[in-house]
Backbone as CSV, one residue per row, in Angstrom:
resi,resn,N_x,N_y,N_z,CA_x,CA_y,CA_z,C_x,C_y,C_z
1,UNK,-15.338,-4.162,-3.324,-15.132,-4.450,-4.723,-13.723,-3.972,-5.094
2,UNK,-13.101,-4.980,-5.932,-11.450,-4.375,-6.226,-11.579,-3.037,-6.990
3,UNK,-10.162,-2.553,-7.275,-10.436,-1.879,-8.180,-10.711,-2.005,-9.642
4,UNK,-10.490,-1.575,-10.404,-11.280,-2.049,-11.845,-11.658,-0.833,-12.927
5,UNK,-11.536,-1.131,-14.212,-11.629,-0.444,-14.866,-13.276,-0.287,-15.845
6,UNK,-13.703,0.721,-15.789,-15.843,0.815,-15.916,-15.689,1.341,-17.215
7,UNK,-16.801,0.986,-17.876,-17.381,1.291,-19.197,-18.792,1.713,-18.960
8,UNK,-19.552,3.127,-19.651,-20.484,3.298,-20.040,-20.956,2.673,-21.336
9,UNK,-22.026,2.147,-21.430,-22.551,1.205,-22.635,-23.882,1.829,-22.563
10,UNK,-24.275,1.935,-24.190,-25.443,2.052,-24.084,-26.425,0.654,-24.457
11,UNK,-27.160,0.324,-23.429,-27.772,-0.698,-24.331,-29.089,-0.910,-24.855
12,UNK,-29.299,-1.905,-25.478,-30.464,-1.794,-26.624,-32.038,-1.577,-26.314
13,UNK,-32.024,-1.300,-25.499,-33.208,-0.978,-24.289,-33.224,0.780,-24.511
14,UNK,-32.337,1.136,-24.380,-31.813,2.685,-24.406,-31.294,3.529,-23.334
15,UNK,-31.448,2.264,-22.390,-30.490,2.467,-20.689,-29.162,2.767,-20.884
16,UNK,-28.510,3.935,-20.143,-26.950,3.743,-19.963,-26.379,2.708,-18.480
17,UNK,-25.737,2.252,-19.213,-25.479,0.716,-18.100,-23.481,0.620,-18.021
18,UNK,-23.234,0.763,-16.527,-22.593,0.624,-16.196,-21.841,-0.674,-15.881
19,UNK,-20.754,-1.190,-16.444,-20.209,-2.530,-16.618,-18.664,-2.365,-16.450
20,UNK,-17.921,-3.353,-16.123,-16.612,-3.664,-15.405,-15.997,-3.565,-17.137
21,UNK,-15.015,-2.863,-17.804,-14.596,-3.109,-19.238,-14.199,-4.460,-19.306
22,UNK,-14.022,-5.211,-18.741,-13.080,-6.716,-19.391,-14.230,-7.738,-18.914
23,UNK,-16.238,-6.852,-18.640,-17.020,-8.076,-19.034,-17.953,-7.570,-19.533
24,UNK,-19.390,-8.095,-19.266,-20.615,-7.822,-19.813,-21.588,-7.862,-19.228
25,UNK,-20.989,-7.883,-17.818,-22.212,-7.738,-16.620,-22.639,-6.411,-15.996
26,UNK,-24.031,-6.019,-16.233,-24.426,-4.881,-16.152,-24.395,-4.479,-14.619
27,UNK,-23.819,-3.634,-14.051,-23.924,-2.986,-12.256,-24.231,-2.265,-12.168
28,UNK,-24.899,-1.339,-12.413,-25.777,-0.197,-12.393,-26.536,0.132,-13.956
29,UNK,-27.848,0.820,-14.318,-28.651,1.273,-15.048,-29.078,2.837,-14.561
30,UNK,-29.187,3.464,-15.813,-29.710,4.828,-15.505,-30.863,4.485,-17.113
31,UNK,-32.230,5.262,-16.457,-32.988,5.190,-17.363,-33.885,6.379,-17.366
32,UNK,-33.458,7.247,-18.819,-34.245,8.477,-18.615,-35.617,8.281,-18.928
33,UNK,-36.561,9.130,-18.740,-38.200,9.005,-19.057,-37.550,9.945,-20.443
34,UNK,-38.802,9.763,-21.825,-38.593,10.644,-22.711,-38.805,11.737,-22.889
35,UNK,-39.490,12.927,-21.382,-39.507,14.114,-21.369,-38.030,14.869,-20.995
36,UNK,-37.486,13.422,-20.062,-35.882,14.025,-19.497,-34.785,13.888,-20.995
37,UNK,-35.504,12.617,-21.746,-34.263,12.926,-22.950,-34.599,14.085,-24.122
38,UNK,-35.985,14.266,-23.823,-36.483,16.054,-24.571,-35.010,16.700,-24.280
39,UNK,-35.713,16.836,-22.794,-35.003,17.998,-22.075,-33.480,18.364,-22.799
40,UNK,-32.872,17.600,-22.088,-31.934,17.044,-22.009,-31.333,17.459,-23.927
41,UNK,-31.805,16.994,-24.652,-31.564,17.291,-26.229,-30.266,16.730,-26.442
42,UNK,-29.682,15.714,-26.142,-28.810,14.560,-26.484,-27.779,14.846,-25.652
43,UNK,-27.875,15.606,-24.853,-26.892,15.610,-23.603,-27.236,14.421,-22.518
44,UNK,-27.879,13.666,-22.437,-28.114,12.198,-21.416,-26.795,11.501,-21.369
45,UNK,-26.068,11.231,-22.681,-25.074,10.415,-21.892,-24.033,11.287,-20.965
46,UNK,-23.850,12.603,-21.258,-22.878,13.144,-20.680,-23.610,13.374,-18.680
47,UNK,-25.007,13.571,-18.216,-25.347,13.326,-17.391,-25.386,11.798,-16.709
48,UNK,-25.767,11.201,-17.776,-25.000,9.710,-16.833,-23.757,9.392,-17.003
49,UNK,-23.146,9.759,-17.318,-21.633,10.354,-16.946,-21.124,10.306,-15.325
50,UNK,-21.729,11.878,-15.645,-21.521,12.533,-14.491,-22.272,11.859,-13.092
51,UNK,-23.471,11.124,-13.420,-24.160,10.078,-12.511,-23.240,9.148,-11.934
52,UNK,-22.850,8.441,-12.881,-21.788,7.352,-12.641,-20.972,7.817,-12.074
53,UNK,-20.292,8.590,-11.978,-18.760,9.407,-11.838,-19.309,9.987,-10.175
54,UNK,-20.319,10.724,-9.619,-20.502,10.784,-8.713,-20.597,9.764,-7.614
55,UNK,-21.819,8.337,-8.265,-21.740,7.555,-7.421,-20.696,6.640,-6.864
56,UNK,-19.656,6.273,-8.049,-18.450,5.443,-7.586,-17.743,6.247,-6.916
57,UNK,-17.344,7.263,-6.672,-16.546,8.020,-5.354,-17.582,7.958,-4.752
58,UNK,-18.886,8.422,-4.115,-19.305,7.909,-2.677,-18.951,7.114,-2.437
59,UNK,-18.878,5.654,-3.460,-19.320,4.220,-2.783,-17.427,4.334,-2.576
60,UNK,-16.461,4.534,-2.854,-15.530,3.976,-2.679,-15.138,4.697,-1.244
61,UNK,-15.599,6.329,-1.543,-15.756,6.970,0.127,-16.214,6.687,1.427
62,UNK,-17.235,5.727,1.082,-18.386,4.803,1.918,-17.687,3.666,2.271
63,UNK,-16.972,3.271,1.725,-16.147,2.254,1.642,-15.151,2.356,2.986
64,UNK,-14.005,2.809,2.234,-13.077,3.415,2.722,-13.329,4.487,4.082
65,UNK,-13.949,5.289,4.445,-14.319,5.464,5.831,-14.107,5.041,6.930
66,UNK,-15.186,3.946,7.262,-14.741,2.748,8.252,-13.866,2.282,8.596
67,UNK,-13.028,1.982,7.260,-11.618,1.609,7.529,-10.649,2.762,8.153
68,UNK,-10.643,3.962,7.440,-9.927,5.665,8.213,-10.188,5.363,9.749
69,UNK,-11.404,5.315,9.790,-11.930,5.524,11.462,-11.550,4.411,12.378
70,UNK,-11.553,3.255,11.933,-11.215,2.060,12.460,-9.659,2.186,12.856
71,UNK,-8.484,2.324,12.197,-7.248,2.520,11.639,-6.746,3.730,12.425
72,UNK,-7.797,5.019,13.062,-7.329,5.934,14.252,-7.858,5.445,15.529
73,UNK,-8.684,4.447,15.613,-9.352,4.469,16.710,-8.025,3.102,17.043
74,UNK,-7.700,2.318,16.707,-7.103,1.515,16.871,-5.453,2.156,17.349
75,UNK,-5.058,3.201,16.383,-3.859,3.725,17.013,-3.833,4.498,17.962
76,UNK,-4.758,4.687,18.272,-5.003,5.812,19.675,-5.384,4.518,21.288
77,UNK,-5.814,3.132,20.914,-5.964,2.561,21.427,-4.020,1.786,21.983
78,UNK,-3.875,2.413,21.710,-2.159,1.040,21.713,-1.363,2.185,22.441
79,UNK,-1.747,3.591,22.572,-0.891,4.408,22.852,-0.728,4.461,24.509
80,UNK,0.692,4.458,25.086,0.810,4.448,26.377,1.596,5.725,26.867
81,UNK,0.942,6.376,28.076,1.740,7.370,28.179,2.239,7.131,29.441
């Protein structure tokens, strides 16, 4: 996925929904039960926040990996001594 700029939205459901800012297509949902938004006492969006914010660095880490490893294994392959 390119890079791109994300918006938290809340939507009318009461899901925080993760969307690309320049559309309206939802790519991820976080949906608390109403004992976690007790809990919680109006701190939820700042945890799906931090939800969001965790998972897009894995995925871009997850990403990007393969390529690191690929990219040494390949220069170590060409090397002649």
């Amino acid at each position: 996925m390119p890079l791109a700029e994300f918006e938290l939205v809340m939507l009318d459901s009461g899901e925080v929904a993760l969307q690309r800012a320049e559309g309206d297509e939802t790519l991820v949902t976080i949906r608390f039960s109403p004992d976690v938004l007790d809990y919680l006492d109006g701190k939820h969006l700042d945890v799906a926040k931090s939800m969001m914010d965790a998972g897009i660095k894995t995925a871009f880490d997850v990403v990007e990996e393969p390529a690191v490893l690929a990219e040494s294994v390949q220069s170590k392959a060409h090397t002649i001594h």
